[in-house]
C-alpha positions as CSV (number, residue, x, y, z in Angstrom):
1,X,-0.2,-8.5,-25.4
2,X,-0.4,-12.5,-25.2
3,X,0.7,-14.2,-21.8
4,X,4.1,-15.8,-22.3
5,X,3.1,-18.6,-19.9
6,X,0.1,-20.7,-18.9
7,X,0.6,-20.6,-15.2
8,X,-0.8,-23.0,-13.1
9,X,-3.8,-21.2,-11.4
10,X,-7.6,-21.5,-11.9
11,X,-8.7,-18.8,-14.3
12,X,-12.2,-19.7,-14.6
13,X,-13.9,-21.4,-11.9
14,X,-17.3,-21.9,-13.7
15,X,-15.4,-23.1,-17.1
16,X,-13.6,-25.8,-15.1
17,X,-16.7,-26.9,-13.5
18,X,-18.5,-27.5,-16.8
19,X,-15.0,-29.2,-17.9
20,X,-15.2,-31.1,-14.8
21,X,-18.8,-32.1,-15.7
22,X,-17.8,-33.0,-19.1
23,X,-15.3,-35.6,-18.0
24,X,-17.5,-37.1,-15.4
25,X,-20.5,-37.2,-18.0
26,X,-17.6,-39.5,-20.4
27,X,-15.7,-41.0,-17.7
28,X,-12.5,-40.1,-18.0
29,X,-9.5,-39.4,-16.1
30,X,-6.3,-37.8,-16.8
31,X,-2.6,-39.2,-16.9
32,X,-0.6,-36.6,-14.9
33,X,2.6,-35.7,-16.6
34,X,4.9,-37.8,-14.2
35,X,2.3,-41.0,-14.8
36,X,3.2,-40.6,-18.9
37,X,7.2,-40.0,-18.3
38,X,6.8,-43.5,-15.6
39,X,3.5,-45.4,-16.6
40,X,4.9,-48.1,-14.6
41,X,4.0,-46.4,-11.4
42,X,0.7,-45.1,-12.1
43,X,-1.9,-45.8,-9.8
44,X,-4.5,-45.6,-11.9
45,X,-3.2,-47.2,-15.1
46,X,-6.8,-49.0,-16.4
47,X,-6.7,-52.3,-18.0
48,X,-5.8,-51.8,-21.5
49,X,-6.6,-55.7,-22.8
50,X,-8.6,-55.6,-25.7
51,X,-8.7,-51.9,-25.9
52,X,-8.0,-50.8,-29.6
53,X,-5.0,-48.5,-29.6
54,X,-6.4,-46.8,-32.8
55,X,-9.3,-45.7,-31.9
56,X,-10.5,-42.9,-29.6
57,X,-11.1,-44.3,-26.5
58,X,-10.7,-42.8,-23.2
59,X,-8.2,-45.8,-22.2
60,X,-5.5,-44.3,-25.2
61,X,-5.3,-41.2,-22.9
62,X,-3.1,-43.9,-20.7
63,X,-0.8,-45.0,-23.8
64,X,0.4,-41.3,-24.9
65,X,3.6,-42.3,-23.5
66,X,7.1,-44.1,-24.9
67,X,6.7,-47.1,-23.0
68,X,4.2,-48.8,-25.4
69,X,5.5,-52.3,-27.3
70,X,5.4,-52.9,-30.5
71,X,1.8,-53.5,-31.3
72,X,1.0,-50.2,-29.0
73,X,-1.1,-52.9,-26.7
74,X,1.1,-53.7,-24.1
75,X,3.7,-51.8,-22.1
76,X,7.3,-52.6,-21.8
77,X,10.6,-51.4,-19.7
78,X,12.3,-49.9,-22.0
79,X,11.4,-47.8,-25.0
80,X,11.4,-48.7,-28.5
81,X,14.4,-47.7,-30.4
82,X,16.9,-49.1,-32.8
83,X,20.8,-49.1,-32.4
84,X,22.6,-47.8,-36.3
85,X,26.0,-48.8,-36.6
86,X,29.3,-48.0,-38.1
87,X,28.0,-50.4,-41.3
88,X,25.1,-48.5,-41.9
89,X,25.8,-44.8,-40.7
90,X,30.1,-44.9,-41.5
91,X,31.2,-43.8,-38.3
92,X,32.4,-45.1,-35.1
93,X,29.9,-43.2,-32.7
94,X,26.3,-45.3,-32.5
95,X,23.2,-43.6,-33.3
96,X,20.5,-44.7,-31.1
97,X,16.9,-43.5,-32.6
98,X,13.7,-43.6,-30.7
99,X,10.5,-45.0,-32.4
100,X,7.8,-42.6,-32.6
101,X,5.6,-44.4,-33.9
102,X,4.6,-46.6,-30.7
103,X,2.4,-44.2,-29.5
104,X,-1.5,-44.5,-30.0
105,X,-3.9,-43.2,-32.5
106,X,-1.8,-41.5,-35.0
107,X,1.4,-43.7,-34.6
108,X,3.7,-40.5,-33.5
109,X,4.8,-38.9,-30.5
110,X,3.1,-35.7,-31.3
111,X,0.0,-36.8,-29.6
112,X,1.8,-36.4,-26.2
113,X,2.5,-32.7,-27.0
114,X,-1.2,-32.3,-28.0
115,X,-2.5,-34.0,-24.6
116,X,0.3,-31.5,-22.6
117,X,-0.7,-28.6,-24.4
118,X,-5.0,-29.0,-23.7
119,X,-5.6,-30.2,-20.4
120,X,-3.3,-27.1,-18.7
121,X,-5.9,-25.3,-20.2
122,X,-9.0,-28.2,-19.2
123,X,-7.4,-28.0,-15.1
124,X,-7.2,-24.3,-14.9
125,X,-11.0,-23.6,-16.5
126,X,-9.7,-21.8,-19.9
127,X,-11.4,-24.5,-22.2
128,X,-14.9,-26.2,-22.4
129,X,-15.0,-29.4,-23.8
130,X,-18.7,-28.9,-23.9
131,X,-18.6,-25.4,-25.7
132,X,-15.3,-24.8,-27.0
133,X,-13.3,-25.9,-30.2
134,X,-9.6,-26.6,-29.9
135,X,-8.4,-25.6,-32.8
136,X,-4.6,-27.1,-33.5
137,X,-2.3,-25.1,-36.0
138,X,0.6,-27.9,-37.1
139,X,2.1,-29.5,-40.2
140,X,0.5,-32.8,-39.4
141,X,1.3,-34.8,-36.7
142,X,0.6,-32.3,-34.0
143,X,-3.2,-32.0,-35.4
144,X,-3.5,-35.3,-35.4
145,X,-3.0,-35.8,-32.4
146,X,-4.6,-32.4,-31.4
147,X,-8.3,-34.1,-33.4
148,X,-7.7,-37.9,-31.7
149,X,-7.9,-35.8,-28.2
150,X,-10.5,-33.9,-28.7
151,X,-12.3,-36.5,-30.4
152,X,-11.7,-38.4,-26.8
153,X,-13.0,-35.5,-25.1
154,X,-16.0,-35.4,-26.9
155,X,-15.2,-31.9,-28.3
156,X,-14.9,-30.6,-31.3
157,X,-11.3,-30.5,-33.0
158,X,-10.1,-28.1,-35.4
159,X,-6.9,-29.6,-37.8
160,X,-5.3,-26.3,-39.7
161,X,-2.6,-27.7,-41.4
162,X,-0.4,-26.9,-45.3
163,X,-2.2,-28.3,-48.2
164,X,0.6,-29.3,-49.8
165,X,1.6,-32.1,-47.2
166,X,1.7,-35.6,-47.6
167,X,-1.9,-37.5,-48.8
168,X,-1.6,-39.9,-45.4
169,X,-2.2,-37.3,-43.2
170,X,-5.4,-35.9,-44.9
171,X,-6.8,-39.5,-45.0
172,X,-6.2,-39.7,-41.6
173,X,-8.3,-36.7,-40.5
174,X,-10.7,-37.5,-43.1
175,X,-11.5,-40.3,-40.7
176,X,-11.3,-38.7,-37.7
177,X,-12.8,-35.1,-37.7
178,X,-16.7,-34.8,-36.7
179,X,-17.1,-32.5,-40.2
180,X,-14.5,-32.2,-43.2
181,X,-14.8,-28.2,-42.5
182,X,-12.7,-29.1,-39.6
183,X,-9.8,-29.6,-42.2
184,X,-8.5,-26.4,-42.9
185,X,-5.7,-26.2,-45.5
186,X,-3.6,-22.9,-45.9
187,X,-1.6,-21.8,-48.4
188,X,2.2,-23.9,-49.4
189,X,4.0,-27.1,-48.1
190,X,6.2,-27.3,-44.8
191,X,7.7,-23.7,-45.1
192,X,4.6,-22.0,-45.0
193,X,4.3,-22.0,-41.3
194,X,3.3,-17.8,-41.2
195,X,0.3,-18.9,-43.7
196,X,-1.2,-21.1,-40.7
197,X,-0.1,-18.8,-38.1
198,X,-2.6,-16.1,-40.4
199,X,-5.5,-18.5,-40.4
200,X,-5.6,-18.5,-36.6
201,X,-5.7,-14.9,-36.0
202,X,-8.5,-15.4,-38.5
203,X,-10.1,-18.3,-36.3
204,X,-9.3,-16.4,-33.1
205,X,-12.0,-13.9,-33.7
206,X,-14.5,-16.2,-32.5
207,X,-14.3,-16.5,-28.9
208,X,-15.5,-20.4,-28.6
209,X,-11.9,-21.2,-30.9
210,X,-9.4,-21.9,-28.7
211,X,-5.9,-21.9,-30.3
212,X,-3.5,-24.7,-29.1
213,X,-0.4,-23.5,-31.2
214,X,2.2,-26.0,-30.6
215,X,5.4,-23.6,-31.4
216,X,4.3,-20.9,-28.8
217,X,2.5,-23.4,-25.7
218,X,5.2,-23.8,-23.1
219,X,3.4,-27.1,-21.8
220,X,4.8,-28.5,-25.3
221,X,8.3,-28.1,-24.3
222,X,7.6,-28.9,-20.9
223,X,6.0,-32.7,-21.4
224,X,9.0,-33.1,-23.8
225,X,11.6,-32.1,-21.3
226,X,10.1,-34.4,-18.7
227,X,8.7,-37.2,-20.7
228,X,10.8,-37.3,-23.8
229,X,13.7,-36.5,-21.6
230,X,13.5,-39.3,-19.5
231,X,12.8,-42.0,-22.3
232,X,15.8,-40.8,-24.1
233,X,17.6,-41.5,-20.2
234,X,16.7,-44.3,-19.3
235,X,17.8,-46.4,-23.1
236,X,21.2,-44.7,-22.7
237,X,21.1,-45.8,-19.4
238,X,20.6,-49.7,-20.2
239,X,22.5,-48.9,-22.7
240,X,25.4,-48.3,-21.1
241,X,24.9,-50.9,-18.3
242,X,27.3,-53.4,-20.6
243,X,29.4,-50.1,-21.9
244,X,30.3,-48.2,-18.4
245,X,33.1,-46.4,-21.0
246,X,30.3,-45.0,-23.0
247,X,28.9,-41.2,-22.4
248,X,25.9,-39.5,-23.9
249,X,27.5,-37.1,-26.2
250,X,24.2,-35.3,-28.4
251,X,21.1,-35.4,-28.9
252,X,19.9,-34.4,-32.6
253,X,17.1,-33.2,-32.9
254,X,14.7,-31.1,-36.3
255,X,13.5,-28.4,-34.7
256,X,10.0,-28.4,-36.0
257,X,7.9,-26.3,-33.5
258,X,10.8,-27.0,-31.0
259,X,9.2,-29.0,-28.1
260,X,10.8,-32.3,-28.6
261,X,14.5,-30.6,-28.6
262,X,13.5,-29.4,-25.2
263,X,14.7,-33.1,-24.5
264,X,18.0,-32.0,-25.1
265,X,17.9,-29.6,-22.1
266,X,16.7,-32.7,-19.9
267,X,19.5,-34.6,-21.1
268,X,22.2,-32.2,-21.1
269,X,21.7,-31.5,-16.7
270,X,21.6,-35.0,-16.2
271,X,24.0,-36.1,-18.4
272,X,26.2,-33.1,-20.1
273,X,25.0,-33.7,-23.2
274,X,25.4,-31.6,-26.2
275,X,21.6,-30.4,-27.7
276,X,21.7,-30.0,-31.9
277,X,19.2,-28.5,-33.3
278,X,18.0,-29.2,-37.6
279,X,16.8,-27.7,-40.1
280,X,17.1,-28.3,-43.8
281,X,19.2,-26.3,-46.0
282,X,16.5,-25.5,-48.3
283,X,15.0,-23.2,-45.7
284,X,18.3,-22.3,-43.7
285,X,16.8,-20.3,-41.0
286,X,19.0,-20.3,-37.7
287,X,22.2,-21.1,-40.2
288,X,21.6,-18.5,-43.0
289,X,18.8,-16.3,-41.7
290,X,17.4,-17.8,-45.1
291,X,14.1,-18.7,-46.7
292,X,13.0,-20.7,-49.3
293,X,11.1,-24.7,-49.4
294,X,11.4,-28.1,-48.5
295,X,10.0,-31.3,-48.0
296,X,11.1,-32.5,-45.0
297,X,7.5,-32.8,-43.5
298,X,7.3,-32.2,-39.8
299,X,10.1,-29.9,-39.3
300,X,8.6,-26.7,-39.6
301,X,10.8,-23.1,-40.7
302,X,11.3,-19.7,-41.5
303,X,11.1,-18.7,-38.1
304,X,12.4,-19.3,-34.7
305,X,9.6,-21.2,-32.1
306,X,8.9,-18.9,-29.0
307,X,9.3,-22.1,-27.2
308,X,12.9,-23.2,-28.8
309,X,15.9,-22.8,-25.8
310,X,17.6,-21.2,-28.3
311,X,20.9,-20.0,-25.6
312,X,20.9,-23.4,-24.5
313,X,22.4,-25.1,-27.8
314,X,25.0,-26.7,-29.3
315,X,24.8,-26.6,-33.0
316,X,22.9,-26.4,-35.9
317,X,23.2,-28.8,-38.6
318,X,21.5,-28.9,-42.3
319,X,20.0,-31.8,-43.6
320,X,18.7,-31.5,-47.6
321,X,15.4,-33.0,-48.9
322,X,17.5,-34.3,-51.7
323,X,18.8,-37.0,-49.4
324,X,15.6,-37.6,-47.0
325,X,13.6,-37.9,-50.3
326,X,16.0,-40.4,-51.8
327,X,16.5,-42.8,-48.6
328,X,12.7,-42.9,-48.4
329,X,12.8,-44.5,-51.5
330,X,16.3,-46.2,-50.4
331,X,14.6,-47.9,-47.2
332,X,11.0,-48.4,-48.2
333,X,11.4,-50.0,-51.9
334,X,12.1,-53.9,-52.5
335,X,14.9,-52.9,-54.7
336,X,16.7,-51.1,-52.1
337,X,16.0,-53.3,-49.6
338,X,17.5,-56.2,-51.7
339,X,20.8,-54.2,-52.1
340,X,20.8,-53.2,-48.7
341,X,20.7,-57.3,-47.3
342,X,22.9,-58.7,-50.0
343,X,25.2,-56.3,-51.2
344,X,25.5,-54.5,-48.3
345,X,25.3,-57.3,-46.2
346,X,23.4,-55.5,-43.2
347,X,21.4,-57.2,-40.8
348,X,17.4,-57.2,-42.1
349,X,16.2,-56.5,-38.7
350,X,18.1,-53.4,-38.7
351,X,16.7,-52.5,-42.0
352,X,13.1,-53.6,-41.6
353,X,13.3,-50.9,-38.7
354,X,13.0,-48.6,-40.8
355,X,9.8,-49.3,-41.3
356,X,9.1,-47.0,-38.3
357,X,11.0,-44.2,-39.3
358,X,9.9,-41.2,-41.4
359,X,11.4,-38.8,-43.2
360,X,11.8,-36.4,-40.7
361,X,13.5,-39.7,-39.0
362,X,15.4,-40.0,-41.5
363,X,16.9,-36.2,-41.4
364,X,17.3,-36.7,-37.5
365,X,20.0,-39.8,-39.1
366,X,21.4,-37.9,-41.4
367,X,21.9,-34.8,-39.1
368,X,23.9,-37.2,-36.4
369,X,26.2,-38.7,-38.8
370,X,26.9,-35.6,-39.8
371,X,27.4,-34.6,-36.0
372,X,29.7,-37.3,-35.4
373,X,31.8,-36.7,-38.6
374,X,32.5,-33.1,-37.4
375,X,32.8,-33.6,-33.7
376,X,35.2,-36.6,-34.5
377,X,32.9,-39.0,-32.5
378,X,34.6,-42.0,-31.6
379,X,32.4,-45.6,-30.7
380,X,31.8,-44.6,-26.6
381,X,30.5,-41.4,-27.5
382,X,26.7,-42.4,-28.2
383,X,24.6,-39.8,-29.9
384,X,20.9,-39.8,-30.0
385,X,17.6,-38.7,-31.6
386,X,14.5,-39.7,-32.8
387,X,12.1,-41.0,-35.4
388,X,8.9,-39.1,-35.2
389,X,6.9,-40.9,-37.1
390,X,6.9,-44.0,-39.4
391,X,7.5,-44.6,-43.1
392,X,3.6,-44.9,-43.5
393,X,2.9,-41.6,-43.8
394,X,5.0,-41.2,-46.9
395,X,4.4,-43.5,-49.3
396,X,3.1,-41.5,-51.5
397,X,5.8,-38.9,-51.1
398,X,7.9,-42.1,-52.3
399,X,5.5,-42.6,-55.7
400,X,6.1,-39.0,-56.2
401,X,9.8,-39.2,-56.1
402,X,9.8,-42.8,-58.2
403,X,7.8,-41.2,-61.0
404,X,10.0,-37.9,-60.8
405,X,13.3,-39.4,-60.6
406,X,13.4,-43.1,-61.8
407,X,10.6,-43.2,-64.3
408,X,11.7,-46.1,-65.9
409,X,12.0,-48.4,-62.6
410,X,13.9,-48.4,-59.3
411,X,16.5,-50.9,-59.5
412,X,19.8,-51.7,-57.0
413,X,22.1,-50.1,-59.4
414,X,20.1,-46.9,-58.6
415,X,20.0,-48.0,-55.0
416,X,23.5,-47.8,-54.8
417,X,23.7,-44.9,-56.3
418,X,21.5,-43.3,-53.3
419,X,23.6,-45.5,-50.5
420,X,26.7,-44.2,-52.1
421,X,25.8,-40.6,-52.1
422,X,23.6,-39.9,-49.2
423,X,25.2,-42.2,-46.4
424,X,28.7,-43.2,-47.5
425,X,28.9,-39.7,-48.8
426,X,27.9,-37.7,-46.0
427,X,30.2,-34.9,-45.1
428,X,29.8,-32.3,-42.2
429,X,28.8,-29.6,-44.6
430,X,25.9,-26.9,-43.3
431,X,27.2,-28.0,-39.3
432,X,27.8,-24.6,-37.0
433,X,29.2,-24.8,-33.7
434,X,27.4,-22.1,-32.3
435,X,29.2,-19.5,-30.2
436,X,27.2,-16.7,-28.2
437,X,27.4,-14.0,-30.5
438,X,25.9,-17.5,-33.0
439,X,22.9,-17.6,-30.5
440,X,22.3,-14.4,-29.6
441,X,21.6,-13.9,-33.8
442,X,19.4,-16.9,-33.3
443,X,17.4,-15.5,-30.8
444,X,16.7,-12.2,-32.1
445,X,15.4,-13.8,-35.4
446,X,12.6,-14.7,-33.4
447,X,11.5,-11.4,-32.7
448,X,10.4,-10.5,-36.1
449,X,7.3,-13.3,-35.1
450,X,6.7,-13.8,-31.9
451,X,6.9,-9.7,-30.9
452,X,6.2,-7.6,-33.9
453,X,3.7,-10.3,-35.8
454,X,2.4,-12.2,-32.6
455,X,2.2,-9.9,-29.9
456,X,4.3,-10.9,-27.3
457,X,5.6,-7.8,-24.7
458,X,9.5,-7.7,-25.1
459,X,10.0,-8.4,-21.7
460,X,8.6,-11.6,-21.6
461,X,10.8,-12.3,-25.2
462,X,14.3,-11.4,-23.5
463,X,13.0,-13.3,-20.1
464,X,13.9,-16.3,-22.4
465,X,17.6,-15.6,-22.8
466,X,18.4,-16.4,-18.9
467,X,18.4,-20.2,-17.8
468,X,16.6,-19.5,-15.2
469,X,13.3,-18.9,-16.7
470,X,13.5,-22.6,-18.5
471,X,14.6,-24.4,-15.2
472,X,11.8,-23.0,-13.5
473,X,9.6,-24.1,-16.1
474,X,10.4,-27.4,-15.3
475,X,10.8,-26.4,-11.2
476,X,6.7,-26.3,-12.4
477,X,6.0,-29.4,-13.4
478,X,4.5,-30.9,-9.5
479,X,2.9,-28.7,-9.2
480,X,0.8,-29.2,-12.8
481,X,0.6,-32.6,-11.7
482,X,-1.2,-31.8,-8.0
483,X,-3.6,-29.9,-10.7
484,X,-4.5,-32.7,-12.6
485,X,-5.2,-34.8,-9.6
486,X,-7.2,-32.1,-7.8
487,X,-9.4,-32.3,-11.2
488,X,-9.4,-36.1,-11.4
489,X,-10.7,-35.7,-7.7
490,X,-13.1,-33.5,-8.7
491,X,-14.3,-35.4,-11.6
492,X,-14.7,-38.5,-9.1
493,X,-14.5,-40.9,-12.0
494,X,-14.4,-44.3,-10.4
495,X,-10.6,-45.6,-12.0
496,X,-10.9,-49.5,-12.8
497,X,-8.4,-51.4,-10.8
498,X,-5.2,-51.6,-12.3
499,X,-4.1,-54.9,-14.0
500,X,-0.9,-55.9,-15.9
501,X,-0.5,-54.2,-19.3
């Protein structure tokens, strides 16, 4: 039966030495989680002048946090986001979207669950950077971020992934992976999550693969509660500094492999916010029990994550591909942009943000408009999510949809069109308030994977129905941080004083 939980206890004493080694022989030293939610306070922060944030250098380790600027050089108070209005979005409540795409390497905030989910593993001696290959099932991002570690590590990084997904992401780890075998493509697009599940059962048989699977590693949801968490806190909190009326009323959030909805927990102690969770209506799992495909890459479906809070949310709201594929085009064309600025009259800065926003960005949007539209949102009640990734990663996803639906030439006529239908048009269709007997359905659905297909005892599946199990998760989190500074110690890497960033 697989172990629900990586606990915090040294399960191989000679592995972590050789670990331990490993570091010392590359000089490197860890971030603990608490440095990455606050890089402001860390000790041990390293100068990062001059230091490339797209490459794989030890230094990036201390940049896999939401605190970066702009150019992902320097670090700032507050973390990127961008502000939609009642112009642009057609309802009172603002949308406040965080920007992905700050963080370093593979300009996503996946990396940070990648780093949470290996070096548990590193500090407790149950992977070898010197013998062992992480091996990091996702639908992009995740491995991406999964290879940039390991390639910082100096270990070998294993990127299983759908071959149907976007073109960017496999030029990316064409550039990064040590050998092109280490690109594995399954079978499908963004539904076909059991097909990569499949390939690492197959991997798994060799004992030097270890499997980092980003749906099913608690650290996932754990660095996204605490780190994620707290971003999203503290820009409602300045936020709000000039709006002492306003209140924190959801966070929206895909829920792909479920650890950056684990936010939504974070926020809803501190601040009694609700938690949506979305998924698009082409694959309507937790709304229909349904199947079927999509293209909103990053997103993840047809199951339920082991590591989704499932008793803990709010709603689940449907977002189509129909309408993320069109405002890629909408947002990321000159056409659109031109009817955007002048007949639309919205502010350029507002729509040249969109330059860091993705299409799974862009279904977060669309899922909180259609969040305030049924909840009857009015302009104190703020509602947040975030942008994964950035518009980069799917411009060929937009050449497809040009050729496919405007073969004879994008113009504003047809950008209107797309405004008209997929923002002013927006209704709260495919939106469930979820009651318990709504959850508990949820829940079970996961069974059918994680139990019967995966392995894991029943005991350990209910355990996740009770609160208490996912507080003390995060009642965890010191004490996963004394770890990482016991193997810092023990790696004795001589940190460079720190300087201003």
């Amino acid at each position: 039966m697989k172990s629900l939980v990586l606990e915090p206890d040294i399960v191989d004493a000679a592995r972590r030495r050789s670990a331990v080694e490993r570091l010392r022989a590359i000089n490197v030293t860890l971030p603990t989680w608490s440095e990455l939610a606050d890089p402001a306070s860390a000790e041990a922060m390293p100068d990062l002048h001059g230091v490339d944030p797209d490459q794989p250098l030890a230094e990036n380790l201390w940049r896999v946090h939401w605190f970066n600027d702009a150019a992902r050089r320097g670090q700032v108070a507050m973390p990127g986001h961008v502000v939609l209005g009642k112009d642009l979005t057609g309802v009172k409540a603002p949308i406040v979207v965080l920007l992905g795409r700050r963080y370093p390497m593979i300009g996503a905030h996946k990396v940070l669950a990648a780093y949470a989910c290996l070096v548990p593993r590193l500090v407790t001696g149950q992977f070898d950077p010197a013998r062992d290959r992480a091996v990091w099932p996702s639908t992009g991002n995740y491995c991406r971020g999964g290879v940039a570690i390991s390639r910082i590590l100096g270990c070998r990084g294993v990127a299983v992934l759908p071959a149907g997904m976007s073109r960017e992401r496999f030029d990316w780890l064409a550039q990064w992976v040590a050998d092109p075998a280490d690109i594995i493509r399954t079978p499908g697009t963004e539904s076909n999550v059991k097909e990569i599940y499949d390939k690492c059962a197959e991997l798994r048989r060799d004992p030097q693969n270890v499997i980092l699977n980003q749906f099913s590693e608690f650290a996932n949801y754990l660095i996204h509660y605490h780190c994620t968490g707290k971003a999203f806190d503290r820009v409602f909190a300045h936020l709000s500094a000039s709006r002492p009326e306003a209140r924190l009323a959801a966070f929206v959030s895909a829920t792909g492999s479920a650890g950056t909805i684990a936010a939504g927990d974070y926020l809803k102690r501190r601040r009694g916010s609700r938690t949506v969770a979305v998924e698009a209506v082409e694959c309507p799992t937790m709304l229909d029990n349904g199947y079927g495909e999509h293209n909103i890459q990053g997103i993840g479906d047809k199951h339920i994550p082991l590591i989704h809070n499932v008793m803990n949310t709010d709603l689940v709201v449907g977002v189509s591909d129909h309408a993320t594929d069109a405002l890629n085009q909408l947002f990321g064309s000159n056409a659109g942009r031109g009817y955007l600025t002048g007949r639309r009259k919205l502010d350029a800065a507002i729509v040249s943000a969109f330059d860091d926003i993705g299409i799974s960005g862009l279904c977060n949007i669309i899922a909180a408009i259609k969040t305030a539209k049924h909840l009857d949102y009015g302009r104190d009640d703020v509602v947040m999510t975030v942008a994964t990734d950035s518009a980069d990663l799917y411009r060929s996803e937009r050449q497809s949809y040009l050729a496919r639906r405007y073969p004879d030439g994008f113009d504003e006529v047809s950008a209107g069109e797309i405004f008209s239908r997929h923002l002013e048009g927006v209704v709260d269709d495919h939106v469930l308030e979820l009651t318990h007997r709504d959850r508990k359905r949820i829940f079970n659905l996961g069974y059918y994977t994680w139990v019967e297909q995966q392995g894991v005892a029943i005991e350990d599946f209910d355990r996740r129905r009770d609160q208490r199990f996912w507080q003390s998760l995060a009642d965890s989190i010191p004490v996963w941080d004394r770890m990482i500074s016991e193997f810092n110690a023990e790696v004795g890497t001589a940190a460079p004083k720190r300087r201003a960033v």
